[in-house]
C-alpha positions in Angstrom: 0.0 0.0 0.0 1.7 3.2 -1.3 0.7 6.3 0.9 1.2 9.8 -0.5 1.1 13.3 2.0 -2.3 13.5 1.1 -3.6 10.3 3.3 -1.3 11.1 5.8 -3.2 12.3 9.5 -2.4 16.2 10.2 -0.2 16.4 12.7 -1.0 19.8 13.8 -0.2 21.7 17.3 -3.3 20.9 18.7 -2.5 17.5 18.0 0.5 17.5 19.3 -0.9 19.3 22.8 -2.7 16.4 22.9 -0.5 13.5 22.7 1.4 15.4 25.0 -1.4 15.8 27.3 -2.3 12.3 27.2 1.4 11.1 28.2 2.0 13.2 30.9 -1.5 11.9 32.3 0.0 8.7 32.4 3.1 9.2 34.0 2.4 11.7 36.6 1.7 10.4 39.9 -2.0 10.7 41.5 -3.9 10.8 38.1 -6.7 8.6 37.1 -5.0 7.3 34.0 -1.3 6.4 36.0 -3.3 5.2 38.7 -4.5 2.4 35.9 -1.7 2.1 34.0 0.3 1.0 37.7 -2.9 -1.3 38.4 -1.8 -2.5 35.0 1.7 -3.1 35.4 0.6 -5.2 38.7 -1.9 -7.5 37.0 0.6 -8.7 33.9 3.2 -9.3 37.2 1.5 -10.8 39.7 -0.8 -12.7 37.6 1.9 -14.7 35.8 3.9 -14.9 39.6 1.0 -16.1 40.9 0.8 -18.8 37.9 4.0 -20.0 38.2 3.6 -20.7 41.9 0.3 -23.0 41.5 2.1 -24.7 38.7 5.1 -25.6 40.7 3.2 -26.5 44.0 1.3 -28.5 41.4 4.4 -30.2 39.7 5.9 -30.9 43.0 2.3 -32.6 44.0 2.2 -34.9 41.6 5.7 -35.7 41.2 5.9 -37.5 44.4 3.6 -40.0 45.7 2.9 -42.7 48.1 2.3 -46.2 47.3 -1.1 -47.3 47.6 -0.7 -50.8 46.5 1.9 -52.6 48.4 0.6 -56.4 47.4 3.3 -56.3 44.1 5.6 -54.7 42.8 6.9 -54.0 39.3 10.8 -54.6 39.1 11.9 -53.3 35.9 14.8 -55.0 34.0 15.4 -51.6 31.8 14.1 -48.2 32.4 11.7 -48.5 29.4 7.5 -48.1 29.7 5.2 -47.8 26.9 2.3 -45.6 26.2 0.2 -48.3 27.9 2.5 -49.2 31.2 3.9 -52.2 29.8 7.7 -52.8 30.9 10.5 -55.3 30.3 10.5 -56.7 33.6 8.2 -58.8 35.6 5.5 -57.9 38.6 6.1 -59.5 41.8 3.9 -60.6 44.8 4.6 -62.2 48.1 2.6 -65.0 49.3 2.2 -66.3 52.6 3.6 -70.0 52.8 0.8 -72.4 55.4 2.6 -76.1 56.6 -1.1 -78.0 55.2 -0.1 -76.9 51.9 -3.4 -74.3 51.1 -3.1 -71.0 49.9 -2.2 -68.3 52.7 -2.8 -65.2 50.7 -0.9 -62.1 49.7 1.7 -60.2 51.9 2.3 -56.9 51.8 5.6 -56.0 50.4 7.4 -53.6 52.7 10.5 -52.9 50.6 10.2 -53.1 46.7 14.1 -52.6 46.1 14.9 -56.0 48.4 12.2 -57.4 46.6 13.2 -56.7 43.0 16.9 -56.9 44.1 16.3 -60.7 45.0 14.9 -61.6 41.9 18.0 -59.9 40.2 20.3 -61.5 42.4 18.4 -65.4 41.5 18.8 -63.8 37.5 14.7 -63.5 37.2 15.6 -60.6 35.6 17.5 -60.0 32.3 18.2 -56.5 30.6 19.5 -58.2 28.0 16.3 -59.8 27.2 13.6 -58.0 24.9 10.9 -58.8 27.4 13.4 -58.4 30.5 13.3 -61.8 31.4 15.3 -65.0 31.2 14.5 -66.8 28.0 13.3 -70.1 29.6 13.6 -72.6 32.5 17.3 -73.4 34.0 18.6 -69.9 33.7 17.7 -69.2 37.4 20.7 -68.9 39.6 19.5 -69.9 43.4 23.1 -69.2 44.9 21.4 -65.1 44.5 25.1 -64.3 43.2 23.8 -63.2 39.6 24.6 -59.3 39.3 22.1 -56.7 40.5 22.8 -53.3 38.7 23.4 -50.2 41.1 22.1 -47.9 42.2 18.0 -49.3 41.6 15.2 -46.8 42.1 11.6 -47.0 43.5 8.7 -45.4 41.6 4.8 -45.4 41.7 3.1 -46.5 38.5 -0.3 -45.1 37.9 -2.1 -47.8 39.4 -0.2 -47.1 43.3 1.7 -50.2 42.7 5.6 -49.5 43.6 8.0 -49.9 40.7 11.8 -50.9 40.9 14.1 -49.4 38.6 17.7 -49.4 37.1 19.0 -45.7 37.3 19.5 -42.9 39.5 16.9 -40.3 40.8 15.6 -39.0 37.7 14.3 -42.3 36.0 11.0 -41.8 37.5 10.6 -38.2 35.8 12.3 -39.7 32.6 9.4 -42.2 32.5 6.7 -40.2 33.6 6.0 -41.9 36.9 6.2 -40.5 40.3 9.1 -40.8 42.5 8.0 -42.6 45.7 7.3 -40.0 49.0 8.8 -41.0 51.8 
């Protein structure tokens, strides 16, 4: 669009008084107009502040949790989870052993890392392995002197369950799981 000085505004003195007018309405103390343009100033501040706090309390929230489930555990044999929870790994439970040979129920699993750790340590668990676990019968190793890899961290899946994985502190964040609350 090609303007020419006869669609340009007049920009006369009376103009000008005005703009000026205008401006130092804005910027001198006490007035109407700098009393908004401060209120102004405050809102796009404390507004975003304000935001960014709720957010973070929110983050922080959810980031940890406890777990709610504490009948099994997921022991991971690679930090890897799909889009619908499944894992290379296996999910554990502790059953309570009777002398006349009938079924004596679940037992609630105080500490997922010994847990999972065992089943490393017997070789129930192979990273190696697509589905994180030993190919077949006869690969167990009940001296529990197969490897365990260091340092293993404790999650909470989505269901409350605890989770048991290879890697440090930020594995759970990596996979989008909370870290466990103590």
């Amino acid at each position: 669009m090609n303007m020419n000085d006869e669609n340009l505004p007049v920009f006369d003195e009376a103009r000008s008084a005005s703009l000026r007018a205008m401006l130092v309405d804005v910027a001198e103390i006490g007035t109407t107009q700098n009393r908004r343009f401060r209120a102004a100033q405050r809102a796009w501040t404390i507004v975003p502040a304000a935001l960014l706090v709720v957010g973070l309390s929110a983050g922080t929230f959810f980031a940890t949790q406890s777990v709610t489930d504490d009948y099994s555990v997921a022991c991971f044999a690679r930090a890897e989870l799909d889009w619908r929870g499944a894992f290379p790994g296996t999910t554990g439970a502790s059953l309570i052993g009777t002398t006349d040979g009938r079924d004596g129920g679940s037992a609630p699993i105080t500490d997922a890392v010994a847990f999972c750790s065992d089943l490393w340590a017997q070789h129930a668990l192979d990273a190696s392995s697509p589905n994180g676990t030993p190919p077949g019968p006869g690969y167990e190793d009940r001296t529990f002197s197969h490897p365990v890899p260091s340092p293993l961290t404790e999650c909470v899946m989505k269901n409350g369950a605890a989770a048991v994985i290879p890697g440090g502190p930020d594995v759970c964040s990596r996979l989008g799981l909370a870290s466990k609350s103590e």
